[in-house]
PQR file with spaces between the fields and no chain letter, atoms N, CA, C, O and H, PARSE charges and radii, in Angstrom:
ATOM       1  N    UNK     1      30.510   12.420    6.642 -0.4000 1.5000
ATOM       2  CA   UNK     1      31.281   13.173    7.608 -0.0000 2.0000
ATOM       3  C    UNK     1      31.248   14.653    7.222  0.5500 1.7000
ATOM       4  O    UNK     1      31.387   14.940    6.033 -0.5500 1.4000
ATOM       5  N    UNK     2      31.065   15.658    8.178 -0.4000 1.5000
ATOM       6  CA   UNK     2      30.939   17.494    7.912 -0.0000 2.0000
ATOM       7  C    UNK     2      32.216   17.424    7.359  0.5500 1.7000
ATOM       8  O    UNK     2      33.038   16.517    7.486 -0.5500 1.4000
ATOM       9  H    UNK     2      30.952   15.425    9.144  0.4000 1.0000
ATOM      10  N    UNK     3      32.302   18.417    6.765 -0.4000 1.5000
ATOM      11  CA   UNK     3      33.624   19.439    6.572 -0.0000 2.0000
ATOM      12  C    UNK     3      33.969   20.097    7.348  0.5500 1.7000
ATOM      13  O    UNK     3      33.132   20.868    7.817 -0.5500 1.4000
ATOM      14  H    UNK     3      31.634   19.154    6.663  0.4000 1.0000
ATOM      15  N    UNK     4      35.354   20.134    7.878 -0.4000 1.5000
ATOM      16  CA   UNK     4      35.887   21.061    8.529 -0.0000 2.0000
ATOM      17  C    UNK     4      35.884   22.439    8.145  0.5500 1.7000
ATOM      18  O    UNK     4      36.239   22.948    7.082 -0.5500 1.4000
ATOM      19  H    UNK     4      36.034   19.507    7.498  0.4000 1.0000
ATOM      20  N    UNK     5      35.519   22.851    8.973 -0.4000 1.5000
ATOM      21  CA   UNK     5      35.480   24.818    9.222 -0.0000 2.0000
ATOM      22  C    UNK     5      36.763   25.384    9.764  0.5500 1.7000
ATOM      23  O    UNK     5      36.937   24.908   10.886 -0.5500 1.4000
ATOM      24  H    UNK     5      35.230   22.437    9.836  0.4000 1.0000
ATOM      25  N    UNK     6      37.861   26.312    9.386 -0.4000 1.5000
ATOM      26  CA   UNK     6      38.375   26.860   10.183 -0.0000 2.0000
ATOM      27  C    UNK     6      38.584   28.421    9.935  0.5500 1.7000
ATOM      28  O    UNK     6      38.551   28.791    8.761 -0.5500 1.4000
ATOM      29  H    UNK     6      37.720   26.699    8.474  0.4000 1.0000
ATOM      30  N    UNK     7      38.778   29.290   10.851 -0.4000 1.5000
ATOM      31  CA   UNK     7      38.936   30.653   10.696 -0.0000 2.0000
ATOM      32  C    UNK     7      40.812   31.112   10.834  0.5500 1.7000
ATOM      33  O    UNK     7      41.791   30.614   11.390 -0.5500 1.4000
ATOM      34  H    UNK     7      38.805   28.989   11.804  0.4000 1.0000
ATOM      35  N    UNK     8      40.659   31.804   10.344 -0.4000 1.5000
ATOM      36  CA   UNK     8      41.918   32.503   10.320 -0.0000 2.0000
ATOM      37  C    UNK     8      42.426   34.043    9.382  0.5500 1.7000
ATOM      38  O    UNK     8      41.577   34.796    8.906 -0.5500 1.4000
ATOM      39  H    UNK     8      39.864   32.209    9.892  0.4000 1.0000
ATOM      40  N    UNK     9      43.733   34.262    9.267 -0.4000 1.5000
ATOM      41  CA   UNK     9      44.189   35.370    8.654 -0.0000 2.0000
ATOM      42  C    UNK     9      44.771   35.176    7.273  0.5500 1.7000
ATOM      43  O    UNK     9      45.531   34.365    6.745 -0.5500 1.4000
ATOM      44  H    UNK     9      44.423   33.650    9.654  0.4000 1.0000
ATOM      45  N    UNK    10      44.412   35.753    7.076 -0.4000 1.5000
ATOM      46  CA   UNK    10      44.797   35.646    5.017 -0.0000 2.0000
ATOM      47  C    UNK    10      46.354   36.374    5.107  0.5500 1.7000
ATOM      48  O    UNK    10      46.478   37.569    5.374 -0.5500 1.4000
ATOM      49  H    UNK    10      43.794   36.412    7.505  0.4000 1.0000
ATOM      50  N    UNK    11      47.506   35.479    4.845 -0.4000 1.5000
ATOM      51  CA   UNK    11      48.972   36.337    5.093 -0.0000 2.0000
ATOM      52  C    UNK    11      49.397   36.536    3.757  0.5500 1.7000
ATOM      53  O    UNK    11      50.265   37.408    3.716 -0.5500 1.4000
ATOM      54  H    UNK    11      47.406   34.508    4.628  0.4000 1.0000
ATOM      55  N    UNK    12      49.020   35.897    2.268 -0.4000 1.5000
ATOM      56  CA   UNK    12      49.637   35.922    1.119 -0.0000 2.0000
ATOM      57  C    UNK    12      48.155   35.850    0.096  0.5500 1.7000
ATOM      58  O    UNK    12      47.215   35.062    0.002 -0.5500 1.4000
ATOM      59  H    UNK    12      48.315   35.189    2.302  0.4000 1.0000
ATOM      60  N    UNK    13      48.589   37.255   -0.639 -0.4000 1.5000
ATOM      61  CA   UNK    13      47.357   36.793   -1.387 -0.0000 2.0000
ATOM      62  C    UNK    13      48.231   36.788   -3.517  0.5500 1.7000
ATOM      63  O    UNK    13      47.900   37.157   -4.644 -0.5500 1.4000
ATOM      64  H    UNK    13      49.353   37.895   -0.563  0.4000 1.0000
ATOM      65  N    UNK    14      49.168   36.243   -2.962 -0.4000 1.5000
ATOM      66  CA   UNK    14      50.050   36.781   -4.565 -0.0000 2.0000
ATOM      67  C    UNK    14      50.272   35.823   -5.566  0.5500 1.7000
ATOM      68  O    UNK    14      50.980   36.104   -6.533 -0.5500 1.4000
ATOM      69  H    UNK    14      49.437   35.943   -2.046  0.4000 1.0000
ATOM      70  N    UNK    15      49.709   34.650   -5.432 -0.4000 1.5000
ATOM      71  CA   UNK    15      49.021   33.369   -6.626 -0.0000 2.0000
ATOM      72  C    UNK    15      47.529   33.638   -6.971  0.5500 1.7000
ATOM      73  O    UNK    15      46.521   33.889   -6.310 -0.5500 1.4000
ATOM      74  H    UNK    15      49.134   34.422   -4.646  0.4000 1.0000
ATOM      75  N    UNK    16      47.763   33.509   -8.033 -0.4000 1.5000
ATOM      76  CA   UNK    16      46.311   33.381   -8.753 -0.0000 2.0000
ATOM      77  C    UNK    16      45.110   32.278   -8.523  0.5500 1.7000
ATOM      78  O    UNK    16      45.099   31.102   -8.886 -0.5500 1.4000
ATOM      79  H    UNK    16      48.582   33.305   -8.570  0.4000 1.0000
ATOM      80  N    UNK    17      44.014   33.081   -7.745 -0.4000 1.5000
ATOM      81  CA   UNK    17      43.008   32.662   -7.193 -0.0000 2.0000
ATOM      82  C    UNK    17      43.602   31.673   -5.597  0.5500 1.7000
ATOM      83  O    UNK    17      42.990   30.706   -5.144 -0.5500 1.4000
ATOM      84  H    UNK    17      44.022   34.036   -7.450  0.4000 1.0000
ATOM      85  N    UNK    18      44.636   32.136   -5.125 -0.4000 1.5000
ATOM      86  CA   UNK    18      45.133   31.633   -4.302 -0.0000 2.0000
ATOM      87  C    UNK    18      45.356   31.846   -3.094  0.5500 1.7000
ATOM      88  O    UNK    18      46.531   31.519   -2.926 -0.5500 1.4000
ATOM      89  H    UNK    18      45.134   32.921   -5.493  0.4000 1.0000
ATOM      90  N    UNK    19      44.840   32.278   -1.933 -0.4000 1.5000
ATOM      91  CA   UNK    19      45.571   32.607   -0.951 -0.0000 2.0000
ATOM      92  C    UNK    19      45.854   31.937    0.052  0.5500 1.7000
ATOM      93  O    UNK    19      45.329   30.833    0.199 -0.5500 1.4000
ATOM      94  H    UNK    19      43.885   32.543   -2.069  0.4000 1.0000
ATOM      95  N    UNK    20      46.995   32.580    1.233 -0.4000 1.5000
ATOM      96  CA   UNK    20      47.757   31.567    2.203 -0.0000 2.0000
ATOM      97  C    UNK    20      46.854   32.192    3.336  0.5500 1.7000
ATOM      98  O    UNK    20      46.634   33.396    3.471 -0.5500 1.4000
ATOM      99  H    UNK    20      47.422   33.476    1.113  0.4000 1.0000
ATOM     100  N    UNK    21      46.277   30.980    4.277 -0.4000 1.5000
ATOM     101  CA   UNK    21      45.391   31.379    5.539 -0.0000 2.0000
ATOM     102  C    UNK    21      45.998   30.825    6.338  0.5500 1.7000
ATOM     103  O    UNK    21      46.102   29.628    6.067 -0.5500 1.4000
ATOM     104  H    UNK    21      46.456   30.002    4.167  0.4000 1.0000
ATOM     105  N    UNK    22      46.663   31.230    7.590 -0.4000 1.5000
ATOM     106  CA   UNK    22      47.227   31.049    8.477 -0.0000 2.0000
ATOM     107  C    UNK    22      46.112   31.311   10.040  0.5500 1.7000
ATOM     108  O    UNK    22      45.692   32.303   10.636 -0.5500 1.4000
ATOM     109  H    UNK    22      46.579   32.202    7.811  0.4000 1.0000
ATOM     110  N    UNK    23      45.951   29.480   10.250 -0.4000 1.5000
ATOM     111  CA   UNK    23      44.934   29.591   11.542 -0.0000 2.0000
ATOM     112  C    UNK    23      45.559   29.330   12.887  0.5500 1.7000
ATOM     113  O    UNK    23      46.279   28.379   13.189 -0.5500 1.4000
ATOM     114  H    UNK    23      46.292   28.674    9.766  0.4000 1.0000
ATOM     115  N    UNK    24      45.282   30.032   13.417 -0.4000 1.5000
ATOM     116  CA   UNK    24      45.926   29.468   15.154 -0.0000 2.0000
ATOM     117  C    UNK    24      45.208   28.582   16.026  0.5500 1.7000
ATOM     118  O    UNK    24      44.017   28.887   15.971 -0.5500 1.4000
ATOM     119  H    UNK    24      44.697   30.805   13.171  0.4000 1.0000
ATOM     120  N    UNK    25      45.420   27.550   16.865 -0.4000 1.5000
ATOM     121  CA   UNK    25      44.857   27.367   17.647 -0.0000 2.0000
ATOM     122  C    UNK    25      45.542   27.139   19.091  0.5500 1.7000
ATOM     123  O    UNK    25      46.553   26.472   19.312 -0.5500 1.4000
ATOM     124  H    UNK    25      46.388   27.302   16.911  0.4000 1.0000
ATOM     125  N    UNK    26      44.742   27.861   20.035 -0.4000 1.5000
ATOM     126  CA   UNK    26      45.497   27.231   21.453 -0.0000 2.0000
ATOM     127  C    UNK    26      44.961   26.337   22.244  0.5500 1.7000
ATOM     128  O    UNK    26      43.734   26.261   22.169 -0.5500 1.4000
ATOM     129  H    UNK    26      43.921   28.403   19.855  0.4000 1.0000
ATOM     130  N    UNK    27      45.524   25.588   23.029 -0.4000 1.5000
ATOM     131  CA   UNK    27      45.622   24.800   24.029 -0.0000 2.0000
ATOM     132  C    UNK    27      46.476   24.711   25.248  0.5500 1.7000
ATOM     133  O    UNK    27      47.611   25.173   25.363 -0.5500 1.4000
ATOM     134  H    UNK    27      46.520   25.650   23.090  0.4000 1.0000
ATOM     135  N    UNK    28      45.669   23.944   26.300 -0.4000 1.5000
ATOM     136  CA   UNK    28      47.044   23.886   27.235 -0.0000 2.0000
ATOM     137  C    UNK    28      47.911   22.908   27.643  0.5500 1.7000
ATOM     138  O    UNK    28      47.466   21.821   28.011 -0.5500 1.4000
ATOM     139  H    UNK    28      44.747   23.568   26.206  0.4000 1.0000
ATOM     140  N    UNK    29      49.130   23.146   27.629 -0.4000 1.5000
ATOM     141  CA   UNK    29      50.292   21.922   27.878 -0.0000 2.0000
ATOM     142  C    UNK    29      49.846   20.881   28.769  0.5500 1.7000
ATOM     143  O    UNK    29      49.744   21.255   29.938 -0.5500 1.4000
ATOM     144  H    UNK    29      49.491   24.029   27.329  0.4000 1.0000
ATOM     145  N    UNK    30      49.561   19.721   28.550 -0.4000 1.5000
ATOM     146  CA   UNK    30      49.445   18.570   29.325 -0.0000 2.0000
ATOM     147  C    UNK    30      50.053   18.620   30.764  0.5500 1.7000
ATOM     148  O    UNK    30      49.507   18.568   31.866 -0.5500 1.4000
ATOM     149  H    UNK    30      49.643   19.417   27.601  0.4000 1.0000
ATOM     150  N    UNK    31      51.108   18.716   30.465 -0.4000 1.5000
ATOM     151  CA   UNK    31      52.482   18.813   31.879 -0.0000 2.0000
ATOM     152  C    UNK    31      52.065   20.312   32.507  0.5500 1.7000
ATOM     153  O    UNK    31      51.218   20.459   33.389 -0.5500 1.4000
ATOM     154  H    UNK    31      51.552   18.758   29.570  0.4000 1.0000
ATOM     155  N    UNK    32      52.865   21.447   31.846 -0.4000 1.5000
ATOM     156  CA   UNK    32      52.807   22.679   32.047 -0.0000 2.0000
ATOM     157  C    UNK    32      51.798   23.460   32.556  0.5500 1.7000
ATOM     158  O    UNK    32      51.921   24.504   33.198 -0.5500 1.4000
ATOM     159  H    UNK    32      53.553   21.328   31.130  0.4000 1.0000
ATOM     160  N    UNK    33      50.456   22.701   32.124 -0.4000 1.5000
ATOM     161  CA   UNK    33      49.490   23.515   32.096 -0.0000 2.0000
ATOM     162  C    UNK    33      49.199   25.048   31.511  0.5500 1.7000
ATOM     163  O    UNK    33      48.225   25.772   31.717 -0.5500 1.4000
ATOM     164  H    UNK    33      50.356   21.853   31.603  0.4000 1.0000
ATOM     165  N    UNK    34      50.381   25.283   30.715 -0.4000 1.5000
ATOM     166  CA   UNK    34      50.603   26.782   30.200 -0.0000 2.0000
ATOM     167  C    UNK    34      50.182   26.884   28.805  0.5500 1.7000
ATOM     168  O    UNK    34      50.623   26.129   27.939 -0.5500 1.4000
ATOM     169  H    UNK    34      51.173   24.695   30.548  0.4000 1.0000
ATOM     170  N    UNK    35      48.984   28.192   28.487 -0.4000 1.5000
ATOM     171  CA   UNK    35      48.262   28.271   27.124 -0.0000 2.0000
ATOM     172  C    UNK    35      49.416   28.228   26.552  0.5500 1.7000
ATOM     173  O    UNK    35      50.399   28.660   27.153 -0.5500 1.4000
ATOM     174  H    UNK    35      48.625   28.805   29.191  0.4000 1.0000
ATOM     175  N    UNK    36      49.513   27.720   25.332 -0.4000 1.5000
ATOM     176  CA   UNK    36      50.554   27.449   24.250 -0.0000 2.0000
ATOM     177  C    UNK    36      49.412   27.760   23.141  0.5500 1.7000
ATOM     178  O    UNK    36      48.262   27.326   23.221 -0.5500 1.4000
ATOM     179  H    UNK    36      48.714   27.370   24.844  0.4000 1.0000
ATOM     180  N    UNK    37      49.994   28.723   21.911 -0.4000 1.5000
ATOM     181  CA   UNK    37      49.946   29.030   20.947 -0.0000 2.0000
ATOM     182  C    UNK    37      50.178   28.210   19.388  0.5500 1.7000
ATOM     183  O    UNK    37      51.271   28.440   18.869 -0.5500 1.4000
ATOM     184  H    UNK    37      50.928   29.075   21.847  0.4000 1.0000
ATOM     185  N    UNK    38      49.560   27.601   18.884 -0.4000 1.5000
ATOM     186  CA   UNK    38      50.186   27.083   17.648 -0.0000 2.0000
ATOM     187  C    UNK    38      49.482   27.693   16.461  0.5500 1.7000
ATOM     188  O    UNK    38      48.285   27.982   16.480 -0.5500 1.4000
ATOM     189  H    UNK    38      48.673   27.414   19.305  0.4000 1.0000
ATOM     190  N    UNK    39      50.471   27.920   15.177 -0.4000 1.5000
ATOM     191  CA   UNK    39      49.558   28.280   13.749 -0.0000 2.0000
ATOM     192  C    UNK    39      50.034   27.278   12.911  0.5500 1.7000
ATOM     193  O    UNK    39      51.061   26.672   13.218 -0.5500 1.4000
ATOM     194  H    UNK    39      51.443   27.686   15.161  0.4000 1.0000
ATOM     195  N    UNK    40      49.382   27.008   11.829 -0.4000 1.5000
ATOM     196  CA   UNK    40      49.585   26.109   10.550 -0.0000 2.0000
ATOM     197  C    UNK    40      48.983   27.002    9.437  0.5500 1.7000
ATOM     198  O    UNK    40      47.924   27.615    9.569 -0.5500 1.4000
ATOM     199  H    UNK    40      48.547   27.500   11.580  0.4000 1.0000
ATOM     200  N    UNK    41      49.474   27.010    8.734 -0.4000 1.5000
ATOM     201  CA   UNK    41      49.113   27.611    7.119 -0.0000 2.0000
ATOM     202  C    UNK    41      48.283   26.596    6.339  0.5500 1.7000
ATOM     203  O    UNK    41      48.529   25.403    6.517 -0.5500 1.4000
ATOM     204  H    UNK    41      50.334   26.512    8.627  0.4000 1.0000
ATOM     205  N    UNK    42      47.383   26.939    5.545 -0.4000 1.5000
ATOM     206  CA   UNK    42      46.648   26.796    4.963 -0.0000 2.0000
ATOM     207  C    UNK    42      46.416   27.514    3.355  0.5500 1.7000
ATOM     208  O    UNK    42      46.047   28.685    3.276 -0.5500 1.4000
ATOM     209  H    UNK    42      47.183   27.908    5.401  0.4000 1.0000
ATOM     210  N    UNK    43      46.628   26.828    2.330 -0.4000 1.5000
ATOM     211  CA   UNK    43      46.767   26.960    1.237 -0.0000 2.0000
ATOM     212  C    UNK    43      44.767   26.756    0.566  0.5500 1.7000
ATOM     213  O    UNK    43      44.171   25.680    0.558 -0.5500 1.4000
ATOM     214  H    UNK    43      46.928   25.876    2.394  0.4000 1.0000
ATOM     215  N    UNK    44      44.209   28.020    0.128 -0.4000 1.5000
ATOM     216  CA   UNK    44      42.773   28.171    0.085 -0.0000 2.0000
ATOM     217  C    UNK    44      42.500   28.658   -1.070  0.5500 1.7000
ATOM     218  O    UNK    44      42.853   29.783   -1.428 -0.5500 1.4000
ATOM     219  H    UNK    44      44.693   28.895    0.134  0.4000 1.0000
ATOM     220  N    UNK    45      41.706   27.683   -1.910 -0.4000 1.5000
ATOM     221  CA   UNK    45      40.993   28.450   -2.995 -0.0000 2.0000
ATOM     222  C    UNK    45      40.332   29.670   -2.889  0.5500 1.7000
ATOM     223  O    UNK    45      39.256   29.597   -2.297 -0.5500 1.4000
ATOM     224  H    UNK    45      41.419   26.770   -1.620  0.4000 1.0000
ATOM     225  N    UNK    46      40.714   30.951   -3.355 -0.4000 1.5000
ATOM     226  CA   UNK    46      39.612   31.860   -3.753 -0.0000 2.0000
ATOM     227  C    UNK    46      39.395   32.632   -5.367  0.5500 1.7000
ATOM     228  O    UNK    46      39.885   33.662   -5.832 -0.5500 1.4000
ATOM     229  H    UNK    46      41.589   31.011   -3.836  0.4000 1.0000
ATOM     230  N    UNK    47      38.519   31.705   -5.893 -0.4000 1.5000
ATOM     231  CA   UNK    47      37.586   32.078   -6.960 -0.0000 2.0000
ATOM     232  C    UNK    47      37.827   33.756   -7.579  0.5500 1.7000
ATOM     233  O    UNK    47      38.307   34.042   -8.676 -0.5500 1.4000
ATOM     234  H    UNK    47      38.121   30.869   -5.515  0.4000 1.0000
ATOM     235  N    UNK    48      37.359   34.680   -6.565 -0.4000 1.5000
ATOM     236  CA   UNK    48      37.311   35.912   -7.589 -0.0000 2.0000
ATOM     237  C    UNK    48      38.603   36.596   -7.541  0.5500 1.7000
ATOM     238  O    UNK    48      38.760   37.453   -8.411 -0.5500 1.4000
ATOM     239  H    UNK    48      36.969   34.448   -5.674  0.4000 1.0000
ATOM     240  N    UNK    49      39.674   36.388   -6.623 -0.4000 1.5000
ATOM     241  CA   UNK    49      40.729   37.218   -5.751 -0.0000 2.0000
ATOM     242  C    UNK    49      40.057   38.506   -4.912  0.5500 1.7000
ATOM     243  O    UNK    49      40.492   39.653   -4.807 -0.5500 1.4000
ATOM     244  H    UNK    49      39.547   35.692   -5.916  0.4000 1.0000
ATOM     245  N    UNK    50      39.176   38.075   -4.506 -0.4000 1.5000
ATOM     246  CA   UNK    50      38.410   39.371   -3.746 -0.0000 2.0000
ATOM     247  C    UNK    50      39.154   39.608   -2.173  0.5500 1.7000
ATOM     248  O    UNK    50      38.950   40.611   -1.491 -0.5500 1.4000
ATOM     249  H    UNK    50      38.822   37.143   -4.591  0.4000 1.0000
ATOM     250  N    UNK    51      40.019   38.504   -1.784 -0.4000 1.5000
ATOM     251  CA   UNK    51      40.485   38.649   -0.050 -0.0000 2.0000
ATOM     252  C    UNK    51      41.710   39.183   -0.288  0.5500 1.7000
ATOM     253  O    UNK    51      42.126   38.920   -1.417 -0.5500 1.4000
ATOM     254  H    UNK    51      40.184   37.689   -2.338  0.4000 1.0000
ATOM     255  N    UNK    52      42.745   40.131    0.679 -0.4000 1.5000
ATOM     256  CA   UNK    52      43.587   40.655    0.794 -0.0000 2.0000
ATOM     257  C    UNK    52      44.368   40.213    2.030  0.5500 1.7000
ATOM     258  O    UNK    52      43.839   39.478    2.864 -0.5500 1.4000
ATOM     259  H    UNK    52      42.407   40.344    1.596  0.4000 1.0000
ATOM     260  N    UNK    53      45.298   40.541    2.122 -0.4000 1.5000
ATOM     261  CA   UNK    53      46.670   40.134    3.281 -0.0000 2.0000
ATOM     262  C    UNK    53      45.894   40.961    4.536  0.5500 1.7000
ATOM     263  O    UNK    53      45.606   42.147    4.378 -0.5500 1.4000
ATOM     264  H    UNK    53      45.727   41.138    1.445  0.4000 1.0000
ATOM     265  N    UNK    54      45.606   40.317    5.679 -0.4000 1.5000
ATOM     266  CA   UNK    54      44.874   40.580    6.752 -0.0000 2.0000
ATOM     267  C    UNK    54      43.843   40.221    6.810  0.5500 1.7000
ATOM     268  O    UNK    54      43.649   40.092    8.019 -0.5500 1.4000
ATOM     269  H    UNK    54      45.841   39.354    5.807  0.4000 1.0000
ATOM     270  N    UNK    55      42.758   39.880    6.176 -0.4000 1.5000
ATOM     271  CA   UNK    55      41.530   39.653    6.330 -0.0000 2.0000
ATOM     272  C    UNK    55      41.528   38.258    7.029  0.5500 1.7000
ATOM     273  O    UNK    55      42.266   37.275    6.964 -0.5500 1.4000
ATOM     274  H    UNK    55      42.916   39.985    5.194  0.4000 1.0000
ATOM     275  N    UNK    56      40.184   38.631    7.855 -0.4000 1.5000
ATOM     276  CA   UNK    56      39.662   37.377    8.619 -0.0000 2.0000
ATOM     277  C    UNK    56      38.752   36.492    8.043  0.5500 1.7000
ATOM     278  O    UNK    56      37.607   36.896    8.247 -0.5500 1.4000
ATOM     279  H    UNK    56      39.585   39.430    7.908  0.4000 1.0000
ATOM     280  N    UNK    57      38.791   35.230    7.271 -0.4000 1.5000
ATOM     281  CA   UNK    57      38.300   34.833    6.465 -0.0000 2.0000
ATOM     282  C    UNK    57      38.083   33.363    7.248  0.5500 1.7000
ATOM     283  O    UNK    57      38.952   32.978    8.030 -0.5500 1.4000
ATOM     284  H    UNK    57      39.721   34.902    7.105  0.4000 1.0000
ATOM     285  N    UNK    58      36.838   32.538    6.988 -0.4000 1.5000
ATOM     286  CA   UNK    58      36.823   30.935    6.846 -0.0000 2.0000
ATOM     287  C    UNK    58      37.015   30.330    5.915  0.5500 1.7000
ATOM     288  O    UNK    58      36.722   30.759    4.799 -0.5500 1.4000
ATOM     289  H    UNK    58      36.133   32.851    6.353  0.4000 1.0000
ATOM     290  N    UNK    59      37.578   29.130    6.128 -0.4000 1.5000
ATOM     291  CA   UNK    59      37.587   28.264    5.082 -0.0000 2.0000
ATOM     292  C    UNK    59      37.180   27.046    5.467  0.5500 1.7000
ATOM     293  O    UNK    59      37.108   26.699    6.646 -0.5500 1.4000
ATOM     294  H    UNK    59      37.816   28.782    7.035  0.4000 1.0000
ATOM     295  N    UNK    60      36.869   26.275    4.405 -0.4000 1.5000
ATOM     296  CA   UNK    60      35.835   25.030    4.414 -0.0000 2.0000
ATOM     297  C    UNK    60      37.038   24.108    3.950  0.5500 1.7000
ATOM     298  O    UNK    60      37.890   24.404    3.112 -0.5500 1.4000
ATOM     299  H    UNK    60      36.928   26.557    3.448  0.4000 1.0000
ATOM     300  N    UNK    61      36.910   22.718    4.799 -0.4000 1.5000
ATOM     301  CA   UNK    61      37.629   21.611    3.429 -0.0000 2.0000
ATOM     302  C    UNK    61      37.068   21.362    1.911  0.5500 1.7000
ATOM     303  O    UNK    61      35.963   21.893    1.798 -0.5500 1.4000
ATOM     304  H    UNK    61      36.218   22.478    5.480  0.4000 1.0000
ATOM     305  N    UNK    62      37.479   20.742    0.766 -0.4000 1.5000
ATOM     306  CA   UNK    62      37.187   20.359   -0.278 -0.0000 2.0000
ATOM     307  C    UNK    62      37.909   19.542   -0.908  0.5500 1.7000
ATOM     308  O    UNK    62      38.983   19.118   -0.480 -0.5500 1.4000
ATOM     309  H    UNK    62      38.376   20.310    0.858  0.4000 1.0000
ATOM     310  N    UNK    63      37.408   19.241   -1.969 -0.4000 1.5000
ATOM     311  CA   UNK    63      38.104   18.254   -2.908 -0.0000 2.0000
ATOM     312  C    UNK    63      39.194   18.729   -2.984  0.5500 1.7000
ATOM     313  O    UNK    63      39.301   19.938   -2.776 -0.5500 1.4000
ATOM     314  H    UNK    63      36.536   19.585   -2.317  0.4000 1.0000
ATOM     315  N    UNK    64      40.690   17.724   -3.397 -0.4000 1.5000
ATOM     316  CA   UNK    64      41.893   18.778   -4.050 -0.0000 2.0000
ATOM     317  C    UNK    64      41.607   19.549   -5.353  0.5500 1.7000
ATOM     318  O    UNK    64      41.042   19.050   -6.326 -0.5500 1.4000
ATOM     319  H    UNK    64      40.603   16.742   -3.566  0.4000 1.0000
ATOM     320  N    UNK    65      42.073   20.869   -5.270 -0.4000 1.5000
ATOM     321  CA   UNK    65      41.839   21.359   -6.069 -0.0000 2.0000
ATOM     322  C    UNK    65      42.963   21.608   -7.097  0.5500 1.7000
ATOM     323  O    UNK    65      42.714   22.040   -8.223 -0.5500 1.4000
ATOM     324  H    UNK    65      42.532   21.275   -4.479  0.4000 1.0000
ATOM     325  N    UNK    66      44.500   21.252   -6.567 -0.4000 1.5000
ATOM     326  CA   UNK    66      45.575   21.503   -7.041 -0.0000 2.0000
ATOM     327  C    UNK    66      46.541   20.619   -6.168  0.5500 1.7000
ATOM     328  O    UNK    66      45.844   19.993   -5.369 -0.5500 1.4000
ATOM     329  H    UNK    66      44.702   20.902   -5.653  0.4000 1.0000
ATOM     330  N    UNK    67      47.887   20.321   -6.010 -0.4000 1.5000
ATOM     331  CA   UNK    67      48.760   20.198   -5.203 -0.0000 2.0000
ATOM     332  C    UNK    67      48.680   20.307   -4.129  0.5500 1.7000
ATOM     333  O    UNK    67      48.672   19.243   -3.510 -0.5500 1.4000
ATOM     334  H    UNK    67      48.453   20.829   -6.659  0.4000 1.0000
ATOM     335  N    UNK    68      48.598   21.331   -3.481 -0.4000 1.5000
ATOM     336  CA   UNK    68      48.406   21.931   -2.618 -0.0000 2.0000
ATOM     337  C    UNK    68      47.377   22.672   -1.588  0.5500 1.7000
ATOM     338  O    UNK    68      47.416   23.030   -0.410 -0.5500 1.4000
ATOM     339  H    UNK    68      48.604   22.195   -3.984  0.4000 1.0000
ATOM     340  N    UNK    69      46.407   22.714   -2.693 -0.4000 1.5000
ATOM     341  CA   UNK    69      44.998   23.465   -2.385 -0.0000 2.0000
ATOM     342  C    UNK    69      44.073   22.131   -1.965  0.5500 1.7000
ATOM     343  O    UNK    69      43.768   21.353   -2.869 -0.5500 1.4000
ATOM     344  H    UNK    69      46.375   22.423   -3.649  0.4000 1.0000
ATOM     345  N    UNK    70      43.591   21.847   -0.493 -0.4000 1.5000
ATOM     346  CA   UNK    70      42.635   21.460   -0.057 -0.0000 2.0000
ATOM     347  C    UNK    70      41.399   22.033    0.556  0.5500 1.7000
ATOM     348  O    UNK    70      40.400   21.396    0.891 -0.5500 1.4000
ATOM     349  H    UNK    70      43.839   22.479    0.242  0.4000 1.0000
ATOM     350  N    UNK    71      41.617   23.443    0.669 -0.4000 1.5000
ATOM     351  CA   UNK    71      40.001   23.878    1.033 -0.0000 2.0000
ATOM     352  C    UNK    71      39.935   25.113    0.201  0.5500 1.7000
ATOM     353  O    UNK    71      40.754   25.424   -0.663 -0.5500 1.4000
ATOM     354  H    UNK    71      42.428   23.960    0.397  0.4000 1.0000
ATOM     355  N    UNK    72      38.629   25.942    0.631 -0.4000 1.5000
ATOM     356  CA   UNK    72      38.202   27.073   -0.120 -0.0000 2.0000
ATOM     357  C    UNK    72      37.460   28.029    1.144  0.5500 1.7000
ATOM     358  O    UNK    72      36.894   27.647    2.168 -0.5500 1.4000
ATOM     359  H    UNK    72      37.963   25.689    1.333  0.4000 1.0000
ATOM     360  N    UNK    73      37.674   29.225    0.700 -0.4000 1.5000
ATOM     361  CA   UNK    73      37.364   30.488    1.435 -0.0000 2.0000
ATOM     362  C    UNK    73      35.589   30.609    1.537  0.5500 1.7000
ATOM     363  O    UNK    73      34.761   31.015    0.721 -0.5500 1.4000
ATOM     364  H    UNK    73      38.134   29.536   -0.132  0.4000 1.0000
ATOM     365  N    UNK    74      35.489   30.200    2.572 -0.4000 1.5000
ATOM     366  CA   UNK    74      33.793   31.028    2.328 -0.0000 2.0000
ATOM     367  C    UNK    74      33.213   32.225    2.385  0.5500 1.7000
ATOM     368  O    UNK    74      32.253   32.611    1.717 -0.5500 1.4000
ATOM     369  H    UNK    74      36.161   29.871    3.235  0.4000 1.0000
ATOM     370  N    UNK    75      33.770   32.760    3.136 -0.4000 1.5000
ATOM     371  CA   UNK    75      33.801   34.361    4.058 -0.0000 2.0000
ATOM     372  C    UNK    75      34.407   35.043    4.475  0.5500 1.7000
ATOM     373  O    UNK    75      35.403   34.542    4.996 -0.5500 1.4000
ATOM     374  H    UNK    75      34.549   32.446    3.679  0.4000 1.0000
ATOM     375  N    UNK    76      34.312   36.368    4.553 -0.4000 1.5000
ATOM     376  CA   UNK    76      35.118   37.126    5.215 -0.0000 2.0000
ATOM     377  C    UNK    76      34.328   36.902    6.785  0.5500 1.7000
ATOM     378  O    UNK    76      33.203   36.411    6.877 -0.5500 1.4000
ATOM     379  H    UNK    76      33.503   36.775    4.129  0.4000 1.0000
ATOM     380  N    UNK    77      35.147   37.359    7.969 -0.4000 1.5000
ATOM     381  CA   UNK    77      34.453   37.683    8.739 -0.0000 2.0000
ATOM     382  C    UNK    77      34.575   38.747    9.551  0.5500 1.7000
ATOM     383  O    UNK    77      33.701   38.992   10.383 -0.5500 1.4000
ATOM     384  H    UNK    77      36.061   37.757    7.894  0.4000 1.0000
């Protein structure tokens, strides 16, 4: 099975080799039919601490790497 890909915004970069990626995705209400907005956070390995609070970054799934940490940063974009 691929790994999931997702893009998003880097909101916390203040754990070591750690940052928080917060991805959105929209859809539209079944009933409503009205775009609705959702985000989920994402807890992402990064290796050198090279990403900062704003950056548009992907991340890949992976092995656990910690508690909390299930994927890793591939890119900025």
């Amino acid at each position: 099975m691929p790994k999931r890909i997702l893009q998003g915004t880097v909101t916390s970069d203040q754990n070591n080799q750690t940052v928080t990626v917060s991805v959105e995705r929209r859809f539209k209400h079944p009933v409503l039919q009205k775009t609705i907005r959702k985000s989920k956070k994402y807890r992402a390995h990064d290796e050198a601490n090279q990403f900062k609070v704003g950056d548009m970054v992907r991340i890949q799934e992976c092995a656990p790497k910690s508690k909390t940490k299930r994927w890793e940063v591939i890119a900025q974009v």
